[in-house]
N, C-alpha and C positions, 0 to 999 in steps of 0.2 A: 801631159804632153809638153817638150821642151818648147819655152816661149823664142821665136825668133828676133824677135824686136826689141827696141828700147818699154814700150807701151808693160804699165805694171800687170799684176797679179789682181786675177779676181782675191779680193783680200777671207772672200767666205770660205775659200778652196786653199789656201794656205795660212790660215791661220794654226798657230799653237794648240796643243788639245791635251787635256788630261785623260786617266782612264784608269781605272777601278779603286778600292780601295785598300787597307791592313796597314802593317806595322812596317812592311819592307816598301822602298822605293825604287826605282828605277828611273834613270835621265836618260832620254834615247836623242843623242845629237845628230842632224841632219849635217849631209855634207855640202863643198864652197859649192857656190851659187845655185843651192839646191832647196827642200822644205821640210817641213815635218811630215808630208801625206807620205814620203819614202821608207818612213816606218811604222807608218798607222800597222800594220800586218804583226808584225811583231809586239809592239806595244798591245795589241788585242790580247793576244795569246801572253802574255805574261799578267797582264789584268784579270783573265781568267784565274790564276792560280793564286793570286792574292796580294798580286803587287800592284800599288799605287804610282800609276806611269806619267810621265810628263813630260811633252817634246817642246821645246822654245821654238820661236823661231829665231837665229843668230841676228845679228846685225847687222845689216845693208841687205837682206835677205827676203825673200817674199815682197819684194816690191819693185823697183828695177836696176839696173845694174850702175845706174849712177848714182844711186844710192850706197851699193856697193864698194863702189869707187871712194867714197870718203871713209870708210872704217878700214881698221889696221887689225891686224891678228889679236893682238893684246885687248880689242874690242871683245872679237868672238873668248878669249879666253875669259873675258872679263863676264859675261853674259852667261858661261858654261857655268862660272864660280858661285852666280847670285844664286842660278837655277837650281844646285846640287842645295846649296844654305837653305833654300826653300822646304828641300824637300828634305833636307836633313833634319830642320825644325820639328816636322810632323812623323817620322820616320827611325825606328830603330838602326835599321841598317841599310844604304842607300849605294845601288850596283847602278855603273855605268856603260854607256853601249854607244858606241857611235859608227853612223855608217862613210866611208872614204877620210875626209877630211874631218869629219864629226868623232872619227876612232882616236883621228891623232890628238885630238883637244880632250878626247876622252884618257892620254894616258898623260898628258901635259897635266891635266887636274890631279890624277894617279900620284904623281910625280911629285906633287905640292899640297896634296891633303892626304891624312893618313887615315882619313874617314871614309875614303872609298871604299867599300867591301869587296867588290869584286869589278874587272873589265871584261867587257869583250868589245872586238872591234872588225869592222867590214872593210874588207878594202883597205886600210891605211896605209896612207903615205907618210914616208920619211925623206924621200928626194922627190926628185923631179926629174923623168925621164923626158928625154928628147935635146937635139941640137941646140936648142932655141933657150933651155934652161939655163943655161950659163949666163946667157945675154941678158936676163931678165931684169938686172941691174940698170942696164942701160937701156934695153929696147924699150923699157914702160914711160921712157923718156921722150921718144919718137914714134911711138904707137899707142893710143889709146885701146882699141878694142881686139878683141880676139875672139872669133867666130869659130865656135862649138861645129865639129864635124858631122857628116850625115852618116858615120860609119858606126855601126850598133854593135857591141860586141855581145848583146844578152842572147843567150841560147836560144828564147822565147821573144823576139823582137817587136811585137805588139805589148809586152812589159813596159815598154818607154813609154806609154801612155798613161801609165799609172807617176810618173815622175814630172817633177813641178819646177824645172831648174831654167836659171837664164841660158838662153843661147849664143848670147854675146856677152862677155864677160871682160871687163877692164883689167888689163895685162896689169896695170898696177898692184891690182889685188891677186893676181897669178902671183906677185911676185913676194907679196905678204905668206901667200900660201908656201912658197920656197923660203920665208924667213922662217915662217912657222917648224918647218919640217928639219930647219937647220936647228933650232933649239931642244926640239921635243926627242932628235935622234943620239942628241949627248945628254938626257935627261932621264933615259931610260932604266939607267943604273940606281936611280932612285925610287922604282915604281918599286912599292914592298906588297901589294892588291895580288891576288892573283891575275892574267890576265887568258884569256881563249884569243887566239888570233886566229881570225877566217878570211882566206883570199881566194878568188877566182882566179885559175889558170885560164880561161880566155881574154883576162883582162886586159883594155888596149890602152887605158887611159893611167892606170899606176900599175907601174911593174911591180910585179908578185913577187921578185925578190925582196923589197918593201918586208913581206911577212915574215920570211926566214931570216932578214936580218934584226927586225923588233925581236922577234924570239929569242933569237943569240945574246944580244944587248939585254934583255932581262935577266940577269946574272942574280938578284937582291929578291925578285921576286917569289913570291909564297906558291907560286906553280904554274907552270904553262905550259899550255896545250895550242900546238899550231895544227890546222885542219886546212889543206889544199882542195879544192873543186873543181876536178877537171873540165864539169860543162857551162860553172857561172861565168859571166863577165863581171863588170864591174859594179854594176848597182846587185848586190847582193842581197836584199831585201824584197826585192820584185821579180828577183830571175828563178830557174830551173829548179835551183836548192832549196828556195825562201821556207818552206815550210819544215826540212828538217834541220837547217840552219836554228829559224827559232824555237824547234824542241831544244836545241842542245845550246842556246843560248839561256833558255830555261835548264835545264838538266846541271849546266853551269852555276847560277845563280843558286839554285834550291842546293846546291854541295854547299858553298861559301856561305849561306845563310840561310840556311834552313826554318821551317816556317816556327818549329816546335821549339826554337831556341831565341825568337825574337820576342825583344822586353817591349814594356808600351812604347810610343814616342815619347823621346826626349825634347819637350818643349823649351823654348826659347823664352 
């Protein structure tokens, strides 16, 4: 359930979690002011099949939004980098996945290690929709806070309960999110990964052209596949599709790296 206060996180209900074992890896990144329970569902279903999963929680994240308020994108990126080294240590070949803002740090890593084997990504942004986006340079200068809407865009609207995100979010880090999205959207010519990009057409909170334009921009990339959904909204992990999303974000993964071709871990 979206917290509406300053007041933190039961830290038991959001903390970070690993999940199964083998030679392949998987980072499943949580989106801004959001946690790892938005992909416990999918991290299952890839543990199943023999990949070793592992969700962080980002930085300023799972705790409260003033915490939030002191880290800078180059934090979350910095956290996404150690998390992939981790699991790269123990792991032949290590696929990344993120949902909203966790896709776009997931192709930002893409973009800067060649050790990614494969993406996929939910939701991602590359801009920021809305009047207010522009200003953000300056509004986070005379507004602190920005209060999360009661407007649900999931097909399945009792799904927000399963989602663990601040309700109040510090425009300043809105505006890190719009820095972010400014780097990762002329960076994209570099992701050589394959990547699967999946967007909700109900989505109110990042426009779904977002997905057709990552698509376009992956020019260098070793293959992609854009998948539209007409009935998800935005948390794509918990809504309508969640279940054949994460077959085919498995079905993805076992193409790029298949199980009968991964060597032991390459230890550190």
């Amino acid at each position: 359930m979206t917290a509406r206060t300053l007041a933190p996180f039961d830290p038991d209900v959001v903390r970070p979690w690993s999940l199964g074992e083998g030679p392949r890896g998987a980072l499943l990144i949580h989106g801004f002011a959001s946690t790892p329970p938005e992909l416990r569902r999918l991290g299952e279903t890839l543990a199943a099949s023999g990949f070793r999963c592992h969700a962080p929680v980002l930085p300023g994240h799972g705790t409260t939004p003033a915490d939030l308020e002191r880290t800078r994108w180059k934090d979350w990126a910095a956290c996404v980098g150690v998390a992939f080294d981790d699991l790269a240590a123990e792991c032949s070949d290590v696929m990344v996945v993120g949902q909203s803002m966790g896709g776009t740090l997931a192709l930002h890593l893409a973009a800067h290690d060649l050790r990614v084997r494969a993406v996929a990504t939910l939701a991602a942004p590359i801009w920021l929709s809305g009047p207010l986006a522009p200003l953000l340079p300056v509004l986070k200068r005379v507004v602190r806070w920005h209060r999360a809407g009661d407007d649900v865009d999931l097909w399945h609207p009792d799904a927000v309960e399963e989602l663990h995100s601040y309700g109040i979010r510090p425009t300043r880090s809105i505006d890190e999110l719009r820095r972010l999205c400014a780097v990762v959207r002329n960076e994209l010519a570099q992701v050589r990964a394959p990547v699967l990009v999946v967007h909700g057409e109900r989505d109110r909170s990042i426009d779904p052209r977002c997905a057709r334009e990552i698509a376009r921009r992956l020019v260098d990339s070793a293959a992609v596949k854009l998948e539209l959904l007409p009935r998800s909204g935005h948390a794509i992990s918990v809504d309508v599709d969640h279940q054949s999303v994460n077959t085919e974000i498995l079905q993805w993964f076992e193409r790029h790296a298949p199980a009968a071709r991964a060597a032991a871990p390459a230890r550190r």
